[in-house]
Every structure is written in C-alpha cells, then in structure tokens.
KOLMITI-263732 format. One line per 10 residues: number of its first residue (from 1); for each residue x, y, z of C-alpha. Coordinates in steps of 0.5 Angstrom, whole numbers, plus 2048, in hexadecimal, padded with zeros to 3 digits. Layout:
% residues N
NUM = X:Y:Z  ...
% end
This chain:
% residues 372
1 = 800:800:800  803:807:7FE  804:80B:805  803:812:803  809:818:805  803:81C:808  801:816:80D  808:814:80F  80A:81D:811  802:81C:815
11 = 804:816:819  80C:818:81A  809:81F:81C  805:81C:820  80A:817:824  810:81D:824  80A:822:828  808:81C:82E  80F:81A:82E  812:821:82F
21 = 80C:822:834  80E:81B:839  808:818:836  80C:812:834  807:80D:834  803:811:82E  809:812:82B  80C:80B:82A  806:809:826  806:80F:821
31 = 80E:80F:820  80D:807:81E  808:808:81A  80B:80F:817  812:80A:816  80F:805:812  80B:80A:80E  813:80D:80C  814:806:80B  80F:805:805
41 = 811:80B:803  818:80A:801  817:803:7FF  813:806:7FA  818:80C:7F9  81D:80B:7F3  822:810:7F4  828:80C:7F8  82A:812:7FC  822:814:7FE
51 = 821:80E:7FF  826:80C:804  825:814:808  81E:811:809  821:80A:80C  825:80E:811  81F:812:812  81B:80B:813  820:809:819  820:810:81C
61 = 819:810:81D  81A:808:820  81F:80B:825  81A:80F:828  815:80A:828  819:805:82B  81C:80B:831  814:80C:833  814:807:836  81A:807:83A
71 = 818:80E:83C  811:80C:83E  813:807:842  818:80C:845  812:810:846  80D:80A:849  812:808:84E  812:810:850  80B:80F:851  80B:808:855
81 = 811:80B:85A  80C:812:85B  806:80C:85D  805:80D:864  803:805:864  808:803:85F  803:7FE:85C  803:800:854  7FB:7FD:852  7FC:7FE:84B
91 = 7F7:803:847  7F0:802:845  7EC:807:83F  7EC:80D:844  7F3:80E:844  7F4:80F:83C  7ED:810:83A  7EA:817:839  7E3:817:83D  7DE:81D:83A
101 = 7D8:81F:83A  7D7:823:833  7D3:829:832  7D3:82B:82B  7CD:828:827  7CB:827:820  7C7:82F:81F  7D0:832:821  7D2:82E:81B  7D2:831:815
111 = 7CE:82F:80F  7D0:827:80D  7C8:827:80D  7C7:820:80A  7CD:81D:80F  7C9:81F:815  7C3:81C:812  7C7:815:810  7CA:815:818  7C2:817:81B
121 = 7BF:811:817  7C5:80C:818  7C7:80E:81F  7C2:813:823  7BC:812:821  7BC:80A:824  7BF:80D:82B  7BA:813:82B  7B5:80F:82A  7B5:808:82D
131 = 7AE:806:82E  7AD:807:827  7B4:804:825  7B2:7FD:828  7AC:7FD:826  7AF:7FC:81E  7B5:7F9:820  7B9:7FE:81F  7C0:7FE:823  7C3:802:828
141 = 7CB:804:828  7D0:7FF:824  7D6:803:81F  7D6:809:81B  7DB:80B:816  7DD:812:815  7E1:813:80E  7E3:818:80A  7E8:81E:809  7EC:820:80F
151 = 7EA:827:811  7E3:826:810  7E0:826:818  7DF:81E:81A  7E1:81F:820  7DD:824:821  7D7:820:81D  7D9:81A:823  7D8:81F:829  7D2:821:827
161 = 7CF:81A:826  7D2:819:82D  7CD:820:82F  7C7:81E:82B  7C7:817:82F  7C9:819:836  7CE:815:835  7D6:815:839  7DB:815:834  7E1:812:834
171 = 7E7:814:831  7ED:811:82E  7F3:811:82A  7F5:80B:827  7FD:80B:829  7F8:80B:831  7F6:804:830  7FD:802:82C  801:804:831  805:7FF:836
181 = 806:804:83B  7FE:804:83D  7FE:7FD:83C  7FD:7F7:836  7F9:7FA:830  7F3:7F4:831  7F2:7F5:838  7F1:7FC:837  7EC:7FB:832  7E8:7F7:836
191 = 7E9:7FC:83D  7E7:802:837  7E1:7FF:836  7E0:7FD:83D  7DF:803:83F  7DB:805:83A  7D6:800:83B  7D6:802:843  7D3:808:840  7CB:80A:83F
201 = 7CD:80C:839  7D3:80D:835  7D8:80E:82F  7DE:80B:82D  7E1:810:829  7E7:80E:825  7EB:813:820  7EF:810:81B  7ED:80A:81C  7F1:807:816
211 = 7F7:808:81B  7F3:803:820  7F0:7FE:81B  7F4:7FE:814  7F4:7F9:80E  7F7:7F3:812  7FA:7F0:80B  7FE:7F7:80B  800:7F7:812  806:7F3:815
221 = 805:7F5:81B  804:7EF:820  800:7F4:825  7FB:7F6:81F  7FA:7EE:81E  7F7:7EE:825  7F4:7F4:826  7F0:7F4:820  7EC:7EE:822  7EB:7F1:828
231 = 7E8:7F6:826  7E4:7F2:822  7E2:7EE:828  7E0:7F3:82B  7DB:7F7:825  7D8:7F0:824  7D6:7EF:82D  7D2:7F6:82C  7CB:7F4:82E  7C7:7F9:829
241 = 7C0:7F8:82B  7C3:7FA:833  7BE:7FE:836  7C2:7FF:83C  7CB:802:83B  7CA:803:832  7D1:804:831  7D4:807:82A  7DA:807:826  7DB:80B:821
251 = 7E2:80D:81E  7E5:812:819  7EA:810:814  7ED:814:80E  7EF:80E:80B  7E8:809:80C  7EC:805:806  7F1:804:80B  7ED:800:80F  7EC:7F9:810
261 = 7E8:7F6:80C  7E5:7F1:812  7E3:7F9:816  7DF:7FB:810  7DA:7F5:80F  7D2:7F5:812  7D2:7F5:819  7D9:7F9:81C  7D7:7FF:818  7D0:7FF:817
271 = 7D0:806:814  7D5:80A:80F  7D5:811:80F  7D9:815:80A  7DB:81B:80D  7DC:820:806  7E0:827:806  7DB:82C:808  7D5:82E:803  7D3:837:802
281 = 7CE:837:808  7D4:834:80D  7D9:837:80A  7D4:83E:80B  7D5:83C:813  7DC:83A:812  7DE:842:810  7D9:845:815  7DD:841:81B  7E3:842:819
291 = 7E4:849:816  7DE:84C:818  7DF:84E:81F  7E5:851:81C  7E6:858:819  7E3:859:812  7E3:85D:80D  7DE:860:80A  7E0:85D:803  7E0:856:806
301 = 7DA:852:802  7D9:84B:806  7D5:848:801  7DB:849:7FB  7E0:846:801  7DB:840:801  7DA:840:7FA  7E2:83F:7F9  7E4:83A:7FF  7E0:835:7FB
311 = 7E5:82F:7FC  7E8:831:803  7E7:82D:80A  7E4:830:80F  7EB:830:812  7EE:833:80B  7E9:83A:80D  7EC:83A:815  7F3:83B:812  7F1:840:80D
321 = 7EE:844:812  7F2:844:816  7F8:846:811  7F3:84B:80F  7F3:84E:814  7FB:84F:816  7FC:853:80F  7F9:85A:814  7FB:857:81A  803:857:817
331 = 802:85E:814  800:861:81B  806:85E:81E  80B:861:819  807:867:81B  801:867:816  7FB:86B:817  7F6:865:81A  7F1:862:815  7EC:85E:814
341 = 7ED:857:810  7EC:859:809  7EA:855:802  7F0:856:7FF  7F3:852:806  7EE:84C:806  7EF:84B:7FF  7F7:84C:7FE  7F7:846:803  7F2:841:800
351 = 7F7:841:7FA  7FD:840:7FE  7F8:83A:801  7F6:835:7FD  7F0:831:800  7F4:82A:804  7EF:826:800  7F2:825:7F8  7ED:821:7F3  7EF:81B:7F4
361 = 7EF:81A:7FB  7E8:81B:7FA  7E6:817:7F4  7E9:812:7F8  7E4:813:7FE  7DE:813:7F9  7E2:80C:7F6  7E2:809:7FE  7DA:80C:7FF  7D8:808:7F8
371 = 7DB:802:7FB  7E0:802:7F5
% end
C-alpha cells in the first residue's frame, strides 16, 4: 500500500510533539508508525542518495520510540516511589480516558443538513424514541463511522451526537490503548468498554480509528494481529436492543480504506456516514464565526467569501481568517495606523492558500462512498 509523505510528517509530527511533552507512552505508537511509514517510502523511493536519508530517518524515529520506553519506565518507577503504599495496581480506563459530558448540539454545526439527518434516522431518533424504537424492531446504540476529508467537523458532529442523546462520551486516541506504559492493548480495549458500559448512556469515541483497526494484510505488527479481534470481539458483544446502558461506538477516519475489512461488515459499523468539505450555508456560519467578530471593513462581502471558498475544509476557512487578520495587525506593530481586515486582505490570503483537499482525494471518497 502506498504511504503518502502527508500522512508520515502528520504522525511523526504528532510523536515528536508528545515526545518532547514527556508523553512517552502516546509518543512511541505515532513514532513507530511514522518509522514504518518512512520505510515504504523509501522503498518506493528511487534515487539512492534520497532513499538511504529516509532509512536514517526511519531509524531516527525507531531510537526515539525504543528511548519512550526507557523514560516512561523511569517516570512510572518515580511514581511507585512517591505512593505512600508503595502498591502499583496498574491502570484502568479512567486514568488514560477523557470522560466528558459534550455541550455542542446539531443546531451549533454548521450547515452539512443531509448528514445530520442520515445520524438522526440512524442514531438519535431510536435512542430519543424508545417505546416506538422497540415496537418496530429498530436497534439502539451499536457502530457509527464518520469518514471524509480532514477538517470537515467529526468530531464535532460525534460531540453533538453524544448531547443530543445525553450521553457520556468517552474519548480516546489510538496511541492511548496501544501504549504499553498503561497497559497490554486487549486488555485496555475491554477496560475502555467496561466502563463505557458502566454508564446510563455513553459514546466511545475514537479519531483516526485506522491508526486502531488497520487492514491486517497490510500491518506486520503483532500487537495489531491481537488488537484488532479484540476490538471486533467487543462490537459483536453489543447487546442492541439493550433498554438499559445502550453503548455506541463511533469512530472518525480520514482514510476509511485503510481499515480493515472484518471492521466494515454488518453488525460492528452498522452506520457510514460520509462527512463532506462544508457546502455554502456551512461555509456562510463558517465566515461569520471566524471573521465576523473580528473588524471588518465595509468592502467585505460574506456571500462573495462563501462563493469563493467552495472547496476548502472547515479547517481551511479557521486559517484563512486567522492570517487575514495578522496582515492589519502587523501593520499596526510596524507603526501603522489600525485598521480593520479588508477584502484585499482575505483574498490575498486565500491565493496564498489552497484548499488542503485536491481533487483526487475527494473523487477517492466519493469512490469509497459508491462502494468501489
């Protein structure tokens, strides 16, 4: 499978930041992953001289994964020596799991009106409706994947799920359950759901799921050849027509064709959900959040802004107005007289910027969504 130089800087990014933070145990599964990312890459690389750099590379990143495990050893053996008892009980979901109870609801995201809808019919509208969900067989909680360009809200769309059921939501990273500083990576998939199941309600809630459940054929990882079963294991005990503690699991992916294939079939995730780039009415609440309570002047037009972000991430407009809005605020620093942001300022910095989604990326969703 073809790694992408994209995906490799995102998870080496990612373990250099935890690393450097002390984060160790979330550091080593990113700086493995980005290691065997460099790997394909230069196997696939054909000059000799670019090709060995990224083998250096590979085993730069190897070192610092093989060191998180030295330091967090050092950093767990500080923490049995502060214990008054001096008794290490070992972890369980609440020391590595983020417990929350979200506030955002569907009326705070912006446009993506056929989306909302699909997750109602699927999800909410069986756990809002009980009595009548029973009555025609229609299940509560089970698996729901959001997929789709990065930057287009699903996490935010999974928050809003959990506060339109009242749910709690549990959220964690896949370098979280692969760690070995917390644990062995089965045993922290049936802790996570455990708990989860402990509650009236909840959400698991899992972003860049592919990292958790890859395509086995395309992972030599022996931890992934027992995790993923697990996981499987786990979505096939969901009792769906529980009337007590419904649990639902939902996971975000940018790369849903990178999962494995056992994950994808009836009963694990019941529900695909394809998250688009944001259409005009989203991308309208989109400009008014980030640049309208900023100062503006009178030659900024919202609906030629909107007209001319078609194709950029929800992400892509948050950085757009925030450069925007350095151009005067730089000028006033050099001594300029203040200013508000002007058109002339937006638009310069939406040439400079490209939408972060080309073409093929998306005809390869809308490929994935056709089931091809």
């Amino acid at each position: 499978m073809t790694i992408s130089y994209d995906t490799f800087e995102r998870l080496k990014t990612r373990g250099l930041a935890a690393y450097k933070a002390g984060n160790y145990a979330e550091a080593k599964p990113f700086l493995m992953q980005a290691a065997d990312a460099m790997i394909k890459i230069a196997a696939e690389t054909g000059d000799p001289t670019r090709r060995q750099r990224r083998k250096v590379m590979a085993a730069e990143l190897i070192e610092f994964a093989r060191q998180c495990d030295e330091r967090a050893d050092q950093k767990r053996a500080l923490r049995r020596a502060a214990a008054s008892d001096g008794d290490d009980k070992g972890t369980d979901a609440s020391d590595w799991v983020v417990r929350e109870k979200p506030s955002v609801r569907f009326d705070d995201i912006a446009g993506l009106e056929d989306v909302k809808h699909e997750i109602r019919m699927k999800m909410i509208y069986p756990f809002s409706h009980p009595e009548l969900a029973a009555k025609y067989g229609i299940a509560t909680g089970g698996g729901l994947l959001l997929y789709g360009p990065p930057g287009t809200g699903k996490t935010m769309i999974a928050k809003a799920v959990a506060a339109e059921i009242d749910a709690t939501m549990f959220v964690i990273s896949p370098a979280q359950v692969l760690s070995k500083w917390v644990g062995e990576a089965e045993q922290n998939i049936r802790k996570l759901f455990t708990a989860a199941k402990a509650e009236r309600r909840s959400i698991i809630f899992i972003d860049e799921i592919e990292a958790l459940v890859p395509s086995r054929r395309d992972s030599n990882s022996s931890v992934m050849t027992r995790v993923v079963p697990q996981i499987l294991q786990e979505l096939e005990g969901f009792d769906r027509n529980a009337k007590s503690n419904p649990l639902l699991f939902v996971g975000a992916t940018n790369e849903p064709w990178a999962l494995d294939s056992a994950v994808m079939r009836p009963g694990r995730f019941d529900s695909k959900v394809y998250v688009p780039l944001p259409d005009a009415p989203a991308r309208f609440k989109l400009v008014e959040i980030y640049l309208g309570k900023r100062p503006l002047a009178d030659d900024v037009d919202f609906g030629e802004i909107v007209e001319r972000l078609d194709g950029y991430s929800g992400a892509d407009v948050k950085a757009i107005a925030e450069k925007a809005a350095t151009i005067p605020f730089m000028s006033a620093i050099g001594g300029g007289e203040p200013r508000p942001i002007s058109r002339a300022d937006i638009f310069s910095v939406i040439e400079q910027l490209p939408p972060s989604v080309n073409k093929n990326d998306l005809l390869r969703f809308e490929r994935f969504r056709a089931g091809g």
